[in-house]
Structures are given as structure tokens and as C-alpha cells.
MIDO-686750 format. One line per field, with one value per residue: residue number from 1; x, y, z of N, C-alpha, C in turn. Coordinates in Angstrom, 2 decimals. Layout:
BEGIN
i	NUM,...
nX	X,...
nY	Y,...
nZ	Z,...
caX	X,...
caY	Y,...
caZ	Z,...
cX	X,...
cY	Y,...
cZ	Z,...
END
This chain:
BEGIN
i	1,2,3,4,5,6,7,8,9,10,11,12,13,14,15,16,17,18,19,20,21,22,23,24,25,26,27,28,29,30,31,32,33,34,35,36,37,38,39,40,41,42,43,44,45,46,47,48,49,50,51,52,53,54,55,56,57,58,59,60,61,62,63,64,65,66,67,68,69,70,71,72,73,74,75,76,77,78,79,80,81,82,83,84,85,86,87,88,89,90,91,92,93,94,95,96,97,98,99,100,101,102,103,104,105,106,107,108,109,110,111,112,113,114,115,116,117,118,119,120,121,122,123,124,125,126,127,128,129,130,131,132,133,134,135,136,137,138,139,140,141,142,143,144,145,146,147,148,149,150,151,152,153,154,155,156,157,158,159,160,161,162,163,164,165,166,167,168,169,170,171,172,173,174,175,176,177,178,179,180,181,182,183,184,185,186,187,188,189,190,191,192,193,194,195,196,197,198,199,200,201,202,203,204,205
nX	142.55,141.42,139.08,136.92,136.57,134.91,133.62,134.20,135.21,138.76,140.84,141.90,144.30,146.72,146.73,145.53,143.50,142.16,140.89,138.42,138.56,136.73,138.15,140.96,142.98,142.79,145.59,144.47,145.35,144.03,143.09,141.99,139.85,138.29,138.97,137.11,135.07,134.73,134.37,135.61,134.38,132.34,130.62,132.50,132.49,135.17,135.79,138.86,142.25,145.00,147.97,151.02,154.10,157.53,158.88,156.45,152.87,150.84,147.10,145.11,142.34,138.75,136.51,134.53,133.28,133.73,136.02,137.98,138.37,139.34,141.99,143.25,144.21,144.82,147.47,148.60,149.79,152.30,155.09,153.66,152.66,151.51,151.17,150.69,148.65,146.76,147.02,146.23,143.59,142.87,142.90,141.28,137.97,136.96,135.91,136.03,138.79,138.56,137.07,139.56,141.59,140.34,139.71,142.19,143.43,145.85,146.14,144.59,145.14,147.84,147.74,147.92,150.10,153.51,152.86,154.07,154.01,155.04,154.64,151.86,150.92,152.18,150.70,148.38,148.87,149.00,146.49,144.17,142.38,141.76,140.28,137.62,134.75,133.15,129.81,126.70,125.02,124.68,122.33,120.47,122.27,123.74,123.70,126.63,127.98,130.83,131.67,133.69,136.22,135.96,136.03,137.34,139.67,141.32,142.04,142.76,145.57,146.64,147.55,148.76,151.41,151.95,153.37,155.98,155.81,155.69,153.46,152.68,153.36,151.37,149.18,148.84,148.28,145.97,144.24,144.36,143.06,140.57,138.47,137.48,136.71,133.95,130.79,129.35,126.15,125.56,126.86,129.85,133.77,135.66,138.40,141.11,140.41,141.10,143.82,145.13,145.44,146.45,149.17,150.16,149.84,151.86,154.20,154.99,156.28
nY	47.30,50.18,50.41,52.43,55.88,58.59,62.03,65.75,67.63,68.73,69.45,69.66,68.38,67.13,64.65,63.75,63.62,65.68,64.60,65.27,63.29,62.42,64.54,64.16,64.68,63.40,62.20,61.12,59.47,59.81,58.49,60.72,60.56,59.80,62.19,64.17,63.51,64.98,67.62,70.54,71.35,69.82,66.78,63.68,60.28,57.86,54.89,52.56,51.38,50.48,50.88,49.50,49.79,49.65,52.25,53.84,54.64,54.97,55.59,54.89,55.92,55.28,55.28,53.27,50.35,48.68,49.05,49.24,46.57,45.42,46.93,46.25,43.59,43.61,44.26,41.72,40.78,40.12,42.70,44.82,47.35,49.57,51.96,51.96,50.35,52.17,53.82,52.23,52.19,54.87,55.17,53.08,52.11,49.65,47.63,48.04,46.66,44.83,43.15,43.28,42.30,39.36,39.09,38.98,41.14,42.94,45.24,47.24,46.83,48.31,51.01,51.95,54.48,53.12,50.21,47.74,45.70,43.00,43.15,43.74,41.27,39.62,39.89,39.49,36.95,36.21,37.10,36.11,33.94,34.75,36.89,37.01,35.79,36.00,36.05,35.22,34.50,35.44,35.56,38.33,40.28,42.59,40.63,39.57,40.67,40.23,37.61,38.23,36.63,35.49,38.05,38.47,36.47,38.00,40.08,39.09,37.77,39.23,40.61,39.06,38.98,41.46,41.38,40.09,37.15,34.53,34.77,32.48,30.79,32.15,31.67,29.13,28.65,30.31,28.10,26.17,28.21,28.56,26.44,28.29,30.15,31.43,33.01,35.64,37.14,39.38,38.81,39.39,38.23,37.30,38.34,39.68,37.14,34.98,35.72,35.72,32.81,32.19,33.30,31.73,29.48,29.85,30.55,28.19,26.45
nZ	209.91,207.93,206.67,205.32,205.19,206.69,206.22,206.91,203.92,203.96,202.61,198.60,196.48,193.66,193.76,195.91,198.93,201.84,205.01,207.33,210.21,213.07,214.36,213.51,210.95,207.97,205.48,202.14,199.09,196.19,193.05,189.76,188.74,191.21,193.11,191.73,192.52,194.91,197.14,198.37,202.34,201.80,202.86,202.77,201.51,201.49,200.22,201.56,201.56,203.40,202.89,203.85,204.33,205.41,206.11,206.12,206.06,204.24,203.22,200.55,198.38,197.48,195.07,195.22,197.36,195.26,193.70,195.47,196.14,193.83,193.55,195.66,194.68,192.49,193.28,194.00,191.75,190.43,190.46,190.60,192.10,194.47,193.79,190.83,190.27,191.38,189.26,186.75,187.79,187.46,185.09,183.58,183.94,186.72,185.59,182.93,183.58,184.24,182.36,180.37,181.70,181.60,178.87,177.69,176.55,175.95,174.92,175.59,178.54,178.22,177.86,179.73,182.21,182.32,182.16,180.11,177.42,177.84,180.67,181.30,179.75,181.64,184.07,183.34,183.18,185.84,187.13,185.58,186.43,188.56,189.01,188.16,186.22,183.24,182.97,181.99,183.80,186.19,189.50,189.46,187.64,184.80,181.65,180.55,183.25,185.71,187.19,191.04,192.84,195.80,198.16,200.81,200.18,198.43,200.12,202.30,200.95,199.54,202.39,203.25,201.73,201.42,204.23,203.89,203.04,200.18,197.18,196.43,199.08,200.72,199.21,199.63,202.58,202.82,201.26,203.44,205.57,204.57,205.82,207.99,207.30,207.86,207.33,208.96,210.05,208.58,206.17,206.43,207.02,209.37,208.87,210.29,212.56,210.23,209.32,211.55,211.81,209.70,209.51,211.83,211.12,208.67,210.29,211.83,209.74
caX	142.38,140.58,137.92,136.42,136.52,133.76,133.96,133.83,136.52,139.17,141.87,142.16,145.53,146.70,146.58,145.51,142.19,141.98,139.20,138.46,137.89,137.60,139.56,142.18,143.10,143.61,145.89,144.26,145.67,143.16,142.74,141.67,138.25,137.34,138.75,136.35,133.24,134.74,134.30,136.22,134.03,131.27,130.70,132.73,133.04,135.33,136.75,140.03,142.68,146.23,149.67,152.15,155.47,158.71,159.34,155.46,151.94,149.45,146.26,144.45,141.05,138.40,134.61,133.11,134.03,134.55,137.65,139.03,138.81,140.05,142.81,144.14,143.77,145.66,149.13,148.79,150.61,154.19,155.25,152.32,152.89,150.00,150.32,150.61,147.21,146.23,147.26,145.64,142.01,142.64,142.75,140.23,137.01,136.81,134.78,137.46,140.07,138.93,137.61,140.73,142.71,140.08,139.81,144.15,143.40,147.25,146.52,144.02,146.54,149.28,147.36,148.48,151.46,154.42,152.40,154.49,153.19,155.32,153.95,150.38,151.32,152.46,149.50,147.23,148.70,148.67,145.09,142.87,142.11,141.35,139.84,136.36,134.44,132.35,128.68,125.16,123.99,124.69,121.30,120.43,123.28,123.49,124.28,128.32,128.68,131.68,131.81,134.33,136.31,135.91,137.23,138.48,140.92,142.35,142.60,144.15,146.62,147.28,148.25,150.49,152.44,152.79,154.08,156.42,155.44,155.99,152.39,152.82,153.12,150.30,147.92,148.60,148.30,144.89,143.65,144.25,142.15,139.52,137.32,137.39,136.26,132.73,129.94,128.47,125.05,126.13,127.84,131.47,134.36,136.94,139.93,141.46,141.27,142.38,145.34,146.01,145.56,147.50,150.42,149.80,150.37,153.09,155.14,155.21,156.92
caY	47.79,51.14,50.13,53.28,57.13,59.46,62.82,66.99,67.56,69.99,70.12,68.80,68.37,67.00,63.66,63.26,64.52,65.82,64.34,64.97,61.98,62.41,65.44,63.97,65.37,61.92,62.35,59.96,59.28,59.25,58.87,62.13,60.49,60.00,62.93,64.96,63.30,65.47,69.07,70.91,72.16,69.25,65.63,62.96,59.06,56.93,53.28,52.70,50.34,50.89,50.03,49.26,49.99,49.94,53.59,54.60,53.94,55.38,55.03,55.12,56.15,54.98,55.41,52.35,49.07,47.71,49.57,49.11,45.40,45.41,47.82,45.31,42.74,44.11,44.18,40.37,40.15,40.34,43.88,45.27,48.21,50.42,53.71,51.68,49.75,53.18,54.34,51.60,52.59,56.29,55.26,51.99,51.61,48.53,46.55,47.46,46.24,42.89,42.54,43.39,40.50,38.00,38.58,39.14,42.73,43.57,46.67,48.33,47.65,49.32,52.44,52.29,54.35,52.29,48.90,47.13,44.54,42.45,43.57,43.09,39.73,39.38,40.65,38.73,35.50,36.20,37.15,36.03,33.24,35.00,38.33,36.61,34.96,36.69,35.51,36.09,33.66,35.45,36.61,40.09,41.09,42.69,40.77,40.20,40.70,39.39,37.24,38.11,35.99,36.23,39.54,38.30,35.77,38.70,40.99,37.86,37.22,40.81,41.17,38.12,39.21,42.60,41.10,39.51,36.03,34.48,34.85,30.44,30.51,33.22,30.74,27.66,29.55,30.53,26.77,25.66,28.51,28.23,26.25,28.81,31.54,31.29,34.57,35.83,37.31,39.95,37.99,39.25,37.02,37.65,38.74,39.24,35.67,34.07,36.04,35.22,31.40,32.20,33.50,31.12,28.20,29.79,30.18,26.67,25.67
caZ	208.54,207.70,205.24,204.77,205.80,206.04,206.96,205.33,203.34,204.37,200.90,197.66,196.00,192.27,193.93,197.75,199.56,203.31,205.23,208.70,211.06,214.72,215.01,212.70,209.68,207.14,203.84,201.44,197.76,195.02,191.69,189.68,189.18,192.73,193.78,191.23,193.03,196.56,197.40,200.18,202.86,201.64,203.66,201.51,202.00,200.12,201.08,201.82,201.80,203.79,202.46,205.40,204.50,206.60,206.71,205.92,206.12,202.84,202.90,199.52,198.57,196.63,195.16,196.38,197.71,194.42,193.12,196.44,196.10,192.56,193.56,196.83,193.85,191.23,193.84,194.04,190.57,189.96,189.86,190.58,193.37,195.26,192.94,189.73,190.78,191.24,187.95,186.39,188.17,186.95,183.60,183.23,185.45,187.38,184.77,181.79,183.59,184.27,180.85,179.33,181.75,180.79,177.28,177.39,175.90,175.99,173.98,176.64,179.44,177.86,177.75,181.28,182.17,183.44,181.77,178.85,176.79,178.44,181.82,180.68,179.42,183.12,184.96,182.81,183.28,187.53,187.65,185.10,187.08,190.40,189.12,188.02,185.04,182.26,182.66,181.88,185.03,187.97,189.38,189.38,187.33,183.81,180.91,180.65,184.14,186.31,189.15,191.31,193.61,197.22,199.06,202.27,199.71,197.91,201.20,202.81,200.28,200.22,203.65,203.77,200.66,202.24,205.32,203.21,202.42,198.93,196.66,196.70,200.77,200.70,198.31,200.66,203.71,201.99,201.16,205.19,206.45,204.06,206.05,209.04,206.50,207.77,206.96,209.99,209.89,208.09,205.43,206.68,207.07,210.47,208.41,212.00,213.15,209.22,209.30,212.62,211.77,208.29,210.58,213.23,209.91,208.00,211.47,211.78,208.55
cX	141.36,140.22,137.31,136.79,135.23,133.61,133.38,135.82,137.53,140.15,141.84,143.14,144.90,146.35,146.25,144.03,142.70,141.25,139.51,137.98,137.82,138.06,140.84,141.69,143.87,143.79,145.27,144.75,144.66,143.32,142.29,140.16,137.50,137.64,137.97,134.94,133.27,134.35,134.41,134.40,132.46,131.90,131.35,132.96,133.98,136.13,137.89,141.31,144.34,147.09,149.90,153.13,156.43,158.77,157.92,154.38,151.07,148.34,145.56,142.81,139.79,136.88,133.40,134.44,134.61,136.02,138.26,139.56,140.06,141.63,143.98,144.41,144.95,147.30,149.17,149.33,151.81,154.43,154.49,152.30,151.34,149.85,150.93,149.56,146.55,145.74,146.28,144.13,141.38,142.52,141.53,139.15,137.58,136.10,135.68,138.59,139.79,138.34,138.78,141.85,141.97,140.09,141.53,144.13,144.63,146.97,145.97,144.60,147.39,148.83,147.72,149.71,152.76,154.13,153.07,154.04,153.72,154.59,152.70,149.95,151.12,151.09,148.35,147.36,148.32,147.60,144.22,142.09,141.30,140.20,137.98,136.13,133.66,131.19,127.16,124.18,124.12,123.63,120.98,121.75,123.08,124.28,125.83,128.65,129.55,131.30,133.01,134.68,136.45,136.51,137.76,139.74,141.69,142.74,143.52,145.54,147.79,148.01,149.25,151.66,153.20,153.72,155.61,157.02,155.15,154.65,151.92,152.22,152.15,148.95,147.36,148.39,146.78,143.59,143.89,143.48,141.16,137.90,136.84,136.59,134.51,132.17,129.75,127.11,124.71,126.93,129.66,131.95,134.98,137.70,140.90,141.78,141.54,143.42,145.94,146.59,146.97,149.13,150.74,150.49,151.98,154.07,155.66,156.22,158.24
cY	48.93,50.83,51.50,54.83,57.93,60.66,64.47,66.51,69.13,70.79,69.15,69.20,67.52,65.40,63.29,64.64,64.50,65.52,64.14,63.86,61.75,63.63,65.00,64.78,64.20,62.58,61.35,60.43,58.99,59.70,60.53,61.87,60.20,61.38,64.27,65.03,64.23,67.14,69.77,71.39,70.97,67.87,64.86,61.72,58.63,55.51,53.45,51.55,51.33,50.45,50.66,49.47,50.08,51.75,54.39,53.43,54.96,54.79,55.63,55.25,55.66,55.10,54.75,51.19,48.12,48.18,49.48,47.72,45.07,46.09,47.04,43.92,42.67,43.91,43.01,39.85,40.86,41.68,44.92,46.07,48.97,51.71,53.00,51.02,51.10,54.18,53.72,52.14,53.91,55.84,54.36,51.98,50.42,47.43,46.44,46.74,44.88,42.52,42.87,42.42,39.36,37.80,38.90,40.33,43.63,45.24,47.84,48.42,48.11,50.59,52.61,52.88,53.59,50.70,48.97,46.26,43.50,41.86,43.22,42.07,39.07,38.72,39.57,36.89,35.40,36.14,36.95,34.70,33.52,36.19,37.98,36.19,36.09,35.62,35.89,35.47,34.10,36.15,37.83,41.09,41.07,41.50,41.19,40.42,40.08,38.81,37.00,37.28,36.80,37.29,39.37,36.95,36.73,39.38,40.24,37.68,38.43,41.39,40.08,38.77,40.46,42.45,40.17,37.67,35.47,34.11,32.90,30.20,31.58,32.23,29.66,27.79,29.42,29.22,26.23,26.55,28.46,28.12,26.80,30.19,31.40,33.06,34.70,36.41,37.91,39.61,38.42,38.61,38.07,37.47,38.88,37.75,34.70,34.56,35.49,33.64,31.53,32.37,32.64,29.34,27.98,30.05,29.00,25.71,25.78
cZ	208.52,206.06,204.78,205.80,205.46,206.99,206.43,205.06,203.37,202.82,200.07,196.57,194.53,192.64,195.39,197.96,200.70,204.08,207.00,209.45,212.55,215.17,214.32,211.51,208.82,205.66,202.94,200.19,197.18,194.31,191.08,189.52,190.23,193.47,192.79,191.67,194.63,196.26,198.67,200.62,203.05,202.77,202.48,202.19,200.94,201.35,200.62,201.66,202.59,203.58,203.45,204.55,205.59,207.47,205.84,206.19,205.15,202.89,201.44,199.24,197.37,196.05,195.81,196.41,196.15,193.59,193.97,196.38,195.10,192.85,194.78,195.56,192.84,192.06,194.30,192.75,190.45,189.60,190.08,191.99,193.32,193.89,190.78,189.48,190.13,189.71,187.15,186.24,187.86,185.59,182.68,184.39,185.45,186.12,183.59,182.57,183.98,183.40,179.85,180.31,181.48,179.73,176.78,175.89,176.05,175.62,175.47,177.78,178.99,177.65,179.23,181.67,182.75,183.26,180.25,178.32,177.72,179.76,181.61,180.49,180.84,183.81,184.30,183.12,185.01,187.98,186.91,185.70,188.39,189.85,188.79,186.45,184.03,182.96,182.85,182.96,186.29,188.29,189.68,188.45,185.78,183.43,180.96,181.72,184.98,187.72,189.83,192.11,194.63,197.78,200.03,201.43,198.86,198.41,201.67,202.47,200.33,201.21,203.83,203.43,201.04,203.69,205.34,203.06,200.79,198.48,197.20,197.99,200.77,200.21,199.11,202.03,203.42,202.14,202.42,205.91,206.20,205.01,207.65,208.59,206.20,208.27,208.46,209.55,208.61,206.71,205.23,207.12,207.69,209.71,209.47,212.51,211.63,209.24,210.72,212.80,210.27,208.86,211.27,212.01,209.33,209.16,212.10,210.83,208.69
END
């Protein structure tokens, strides 16, 4: 997985930056508000996430780690593709959009293009559960702030579903590796060896 890029920046299109890495030259997709924070010719980071496809591979780009999460997050509900995520994150920060699926704010997703009430409806019933809580107790955090759920269970789920495993067999997959999903020093979790156990599970059935 390429978590992040950081590099100068060689072009910037209506939707995609250029960013050197290595001696490569990487297309990334972003939003119009991350790619307003770049400037050819300047150093630019942004995190990353990569949709796999059959006949492609996109990687997408993002401000910080938390719209990336939110953004692998968001294509764990029904319907819910990479550049309609995207869409989404161009139009709502990160903080409206998961108070408008906990408080089932139909109206402010449908300012989304390509989101119907319906759709919204959807989306809200898939993730208001997973996406985090409202509360004024988590410490160090303002007032109203969310607590999200874990990031190696919505990358996880993420990569099953893309590998195409049904959200269900993705969840229960999920709850058996659980108790392998230990921090290291660092407080990162081997995404590497749960998928390999998640694979290693649902190959069995």
C-alpha cells in the first residue's frame, strides 16, 4: 500500500497532480481543495490510498491522513465508488461528513453530486455505526469531537471488499483477526499479516 507521497511537484491538472518520487513521475487524483494547497516546481506531500482495479491501478491523493481514512471508509457502503468518495471530500470536509451520517443529515449529503436522498438514506444506514460517535470525552479533543473507529478495520475491510469479498465475509473475516491486531511501538497495526490471516480464513470456507 502507498500511504503517502512526497516529492516537488511537476503538473497540475483540473483533477490529478504530478509528483516526482524516485525518478518516477506519479499521477495522483485530487480533490480541487488539496490540489490548491500544491504548487508546481514547490515540495508537496499528500497521503494516499490505491484503488486496484482489473484493468487499472489509481492512486488518490489527499491532505492528511484523515481524509484518506474517511475516503477508504466511505467505499465500504453500498454504492459507494473511489471518485464519488472523492466527490463527496471535495464538497464536505471530513468533520461535515460524519456529522451529517450521524445526525442522518440527508439534506447535506445530497449536496453531493451523484448522492440521492435515497442514496444518503443508504450510506447513512452502512456507516453510522462504524464512522465514529459525537463526544465531548475524548481527551485532548475539542468539544463535539468524533471518535473514529479503528483504521487498520476500515483499510482491512477495504481491501477484502476490493478483492472481491462480500462487506458480511469482510466483517467476519474482521472479528477472527481481531485479536492479532496488536500496536507495535509505534502504535501501527501489520495490515500485511491481517490480510494475510483474513485471506488465509476466508480461503477456508
Amino acid at each position: 500500500m502507498i500511504a503517502a507521497v512526497r516529492g516537488p511537484v511537476l503538473a497540475l491538472g483540473p483533477d490529478s497532480a504530478v509528483i516526482e518520487l524516485g525518478g518516477l513521475a506519479l499521477a495522483v487524483q485530487c480533490s480541487p481543495g488539496t490540489l490548491a494547497r500544491l504548487r508546481i516546481g514547490e515540495t508537496g506531500r499528500l497521503s494516499t490510498s490505491l484503488v486496484v482495479r482489473e484493468d487499472s491501478l489509481t492512486l488518490y491523493g489527499f491532505a492528511d491522513d484523515d481524509e484518506r481514512g474517511l475516503f477508504e471508509l466511505l467505499q465500504t457502503a453500498n454504492g459507494v465508488g473511489p471518485r464519488l468518495a472523492q466527490a463527496m471530500l471535495a464538497i464536505h470536509p471530513p468533520r461535515e461528513i460524519r456529522r451529517a451520517v450521524i445526525t442522518a443529515d440527508v439534506a447535506a449529503l445530497t449536496r453531493v453530486p451523484g448522492v440521492g436522498k435515497k442514496g444518503a438514506e443508504k450510506l447513512i444506514v452502512d456507516l453510522r455505526d462504524r464512522i465514529g460517535s459525537l463526544s465531548d470525552d475524548v481527551p485532548g479533543a475539542a468539544p463535539g469531537a468524533l471518535t473514529p473507529s479503528a483504521p487498520w478495520r476500515d483499510q482491512l475491510r477495504l481491501a477484502l471488499v476490493g478483492l472481491g469479498w462480500t462487506t458480511k465475509e469482510a466483517d467476519d473475516a474482521l472479528t477472527a483477526v481481531e485479536p492479532e491486531a496488536t500496536a507495535d511501538a509505534e502504535g501501527s497495526v501489520e495490515l500485511a499479516v491481517l490480510l494475510r490471516s483474513a485471506l488465509r480464513l476466508l480461503g477456508n470456507r
